[in-house]
N, C-alpha and C positions, 0 to 999 in steps of 0.2 A: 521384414520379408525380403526376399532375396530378389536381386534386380532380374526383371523380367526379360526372355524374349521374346522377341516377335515371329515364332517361326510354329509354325501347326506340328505338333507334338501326335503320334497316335499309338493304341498300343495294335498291334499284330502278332499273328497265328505264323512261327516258320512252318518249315516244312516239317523240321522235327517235333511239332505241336505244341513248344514252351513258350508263354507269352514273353514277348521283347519290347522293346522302345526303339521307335524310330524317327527321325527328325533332326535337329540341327549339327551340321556334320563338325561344327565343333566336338561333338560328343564324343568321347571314346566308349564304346558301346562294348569292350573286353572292359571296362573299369567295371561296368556294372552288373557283368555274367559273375565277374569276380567279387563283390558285393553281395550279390542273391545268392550266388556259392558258399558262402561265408555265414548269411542266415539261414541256409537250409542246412550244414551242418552242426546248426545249434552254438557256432562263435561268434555272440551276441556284441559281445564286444571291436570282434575284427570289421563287422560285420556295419558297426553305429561308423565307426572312421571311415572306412568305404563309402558308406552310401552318403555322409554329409561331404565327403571330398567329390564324388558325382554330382551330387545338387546343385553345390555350387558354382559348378561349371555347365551343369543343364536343369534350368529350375524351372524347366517347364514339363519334367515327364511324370504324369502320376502313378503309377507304377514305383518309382522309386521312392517316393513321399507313402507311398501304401504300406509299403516294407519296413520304411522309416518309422513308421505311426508303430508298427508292434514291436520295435526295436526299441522306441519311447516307454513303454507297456511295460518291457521286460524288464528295464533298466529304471523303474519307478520314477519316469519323467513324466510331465505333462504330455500328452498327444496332439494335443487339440490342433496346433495346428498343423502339423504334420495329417492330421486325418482331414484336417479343410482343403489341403492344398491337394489331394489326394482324388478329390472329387471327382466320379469319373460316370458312364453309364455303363463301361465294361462290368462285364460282370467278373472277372479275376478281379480284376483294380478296387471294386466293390466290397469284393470276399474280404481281401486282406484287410481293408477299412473297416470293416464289420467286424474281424475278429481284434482288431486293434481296440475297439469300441467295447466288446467284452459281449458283443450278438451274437454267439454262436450258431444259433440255430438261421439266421437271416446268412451267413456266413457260408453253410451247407448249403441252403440254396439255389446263393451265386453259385458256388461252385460245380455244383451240381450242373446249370445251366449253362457254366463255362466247360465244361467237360465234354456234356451232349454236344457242343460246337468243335471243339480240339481233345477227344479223347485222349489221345499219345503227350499229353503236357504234365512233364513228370513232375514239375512243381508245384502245378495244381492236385493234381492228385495226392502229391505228399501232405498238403496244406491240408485235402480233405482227410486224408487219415488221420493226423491229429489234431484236426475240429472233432470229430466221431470220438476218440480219445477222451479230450477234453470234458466232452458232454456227459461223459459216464458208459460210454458203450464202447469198450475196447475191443470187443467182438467184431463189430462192424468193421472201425481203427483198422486191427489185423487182418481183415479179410482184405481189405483194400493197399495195405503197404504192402501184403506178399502177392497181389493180382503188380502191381506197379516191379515189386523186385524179379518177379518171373518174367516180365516184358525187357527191366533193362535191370540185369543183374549186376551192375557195374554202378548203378545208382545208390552206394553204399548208406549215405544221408539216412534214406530210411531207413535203415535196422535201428537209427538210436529209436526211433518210435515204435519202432516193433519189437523190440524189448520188450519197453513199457507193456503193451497191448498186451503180451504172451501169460508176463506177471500178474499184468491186474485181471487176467483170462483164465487164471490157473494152472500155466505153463512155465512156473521156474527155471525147467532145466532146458527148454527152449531157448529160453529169456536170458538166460545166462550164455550158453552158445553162442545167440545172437548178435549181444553186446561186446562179447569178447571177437567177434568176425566187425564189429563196427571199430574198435578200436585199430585193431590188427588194418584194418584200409585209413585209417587216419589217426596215425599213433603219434603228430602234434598237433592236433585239435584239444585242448585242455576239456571242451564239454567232453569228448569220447572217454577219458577217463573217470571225469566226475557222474556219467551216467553207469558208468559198470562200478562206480562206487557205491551212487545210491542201490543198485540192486541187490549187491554182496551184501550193506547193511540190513536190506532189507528181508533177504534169507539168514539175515544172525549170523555172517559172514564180517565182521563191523574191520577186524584186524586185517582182514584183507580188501575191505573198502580203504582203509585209511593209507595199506602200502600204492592203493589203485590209484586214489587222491592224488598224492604225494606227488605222484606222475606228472598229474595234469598242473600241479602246482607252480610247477619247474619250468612248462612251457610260457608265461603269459602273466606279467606281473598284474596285470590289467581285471585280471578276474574274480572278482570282489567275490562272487557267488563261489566259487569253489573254496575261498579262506571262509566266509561263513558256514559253512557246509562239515568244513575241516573241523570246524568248532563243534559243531553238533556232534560228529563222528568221537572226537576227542571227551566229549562232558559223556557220551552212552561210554564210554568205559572209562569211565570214574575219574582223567586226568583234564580236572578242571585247571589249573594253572595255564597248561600248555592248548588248553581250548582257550580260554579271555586273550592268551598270543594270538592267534588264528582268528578272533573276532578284530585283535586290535586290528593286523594284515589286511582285514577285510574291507576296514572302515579305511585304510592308507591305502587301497588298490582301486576305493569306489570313487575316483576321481567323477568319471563321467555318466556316474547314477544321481537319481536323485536323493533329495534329502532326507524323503524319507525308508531311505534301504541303513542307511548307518544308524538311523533313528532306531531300526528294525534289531540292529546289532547291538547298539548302546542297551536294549530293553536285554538282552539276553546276556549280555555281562553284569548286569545288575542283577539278575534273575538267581 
């Protein structure tokens, strides 16, 4: 565990309603807007180097270890103790540990309870849209990420989730507008491209998933999930050769996942 200090850590409500970290003024406290920026736009990877280079310079804010824990999750690492060091009564700091944990529903909640206290917190509220996602009610998801994008329309983050929501809602040609408006505000984020990928395959659009891919491939050699993915895209139209490339790229990008994500890929080269 990381060397402790001695200085009362809390989390707080700004004025613009996003929870923050406050406490030892060693902190650079831009490193970790810059961090939680990077998980809210779905750059899991930018997002695990950020928050472990914050830690370790403030290993006492839970908040950051909360983000950490689903950052663990995503990247099929242990959490465990990222969600220990995590432990908090806030109920934000809570949420995320919950959903790190795979509690969705304890997860809403929080959030729920952290909302009623800081309505205007657009990260919590993003968080709630795809907990509601998550659980199978995209309805819900959608109703809450466009209440959130009509308040701050510049909070691009959320269309990748609103997307999704529109698609699994019966809204294609929404879904598809929206992810190309998410790409279009952060067009080197690698996730923005590999989510208007999955969507295109998923309207049997597959050849224009894989040019969308291709994209985000270019930005971020680091992105093990997008050469896995590229593989998948590659074997649905029949070029299995140049898919087992795209799984090898996968398992040489997954430096900083776990073991068991190349394990995930090794089964699909064999398959």
């Amino acid at each position: 565990m990381r060397l402790a200090v001695f200085l009362l850590v809390l989390i707080v409500v700004s004025p613009a309603g996003d929870a923050q970290v406050t406490g030892s003024p060693a902190c650079e406290h831009d490193e970790f807007a810059a961090a939680r920026w990077s998980f809210h736009r779905a750059w899991f990877e930018e997002a695990d180097e950020q928050l472990a280079a914050y830690v370790d310079k403030c290993p006492e804010e839970p908040l950051a270890y909360a983000y950490a824990a689903i950052v663990d999750m995503l990247l099929y690492r242990d959490n465990a103790a990222n969600v220990a060091a995590a432990g908090s009564n806030d109920p934000f700091v809570s949420a995320l540990a919950n959903f790190a944990r795979g509690k969705l529903e304890d997860a809403e909640m929080d959030l729920r309870r952290h909302l009623d206290r800081a309505p205007d917190d657009r990260f919590a509220a993003h968080v709630l849209g795809f907990t509601l996602i998550d659980q199978g009610r995209p309805d819900e998801g959608r109703a809450v990420l466009a209440d959130l994008l009509e308040r701050y329309p510049d909070y691009f983050p959320a269309k990748n989730h609103l997307a999704y929501a529109l698609f699994r809602s019966g809204n294609p040609d929404d879904a598809i507008r929206i992810v190309a408006e998410f790409v279009a505000a952060d067009p080197g984020n690698p996730s923005a491209w590999d989510t208007q990928a999955d969507i295109l395959h998923s309207l049997g659009q597959t050849e224009e998933a894989i040019a969308s891919l291709s994209r985000g491939l270019l930005l971020d050699d680091r992105f093990a999930y997008g050469f896995r993915h590229m593989g998948n895209l590659l074997t649905a139209v029949g070029n299995r050769d140049a898919a087992v490339a795209a799984y090898r790229e996968a398992i040489i990008a997954a430096k900083a996942y776990g073991p068991d994500f190349a394990a995930s890929v090794e089964a699909l080269i064999a398959d």
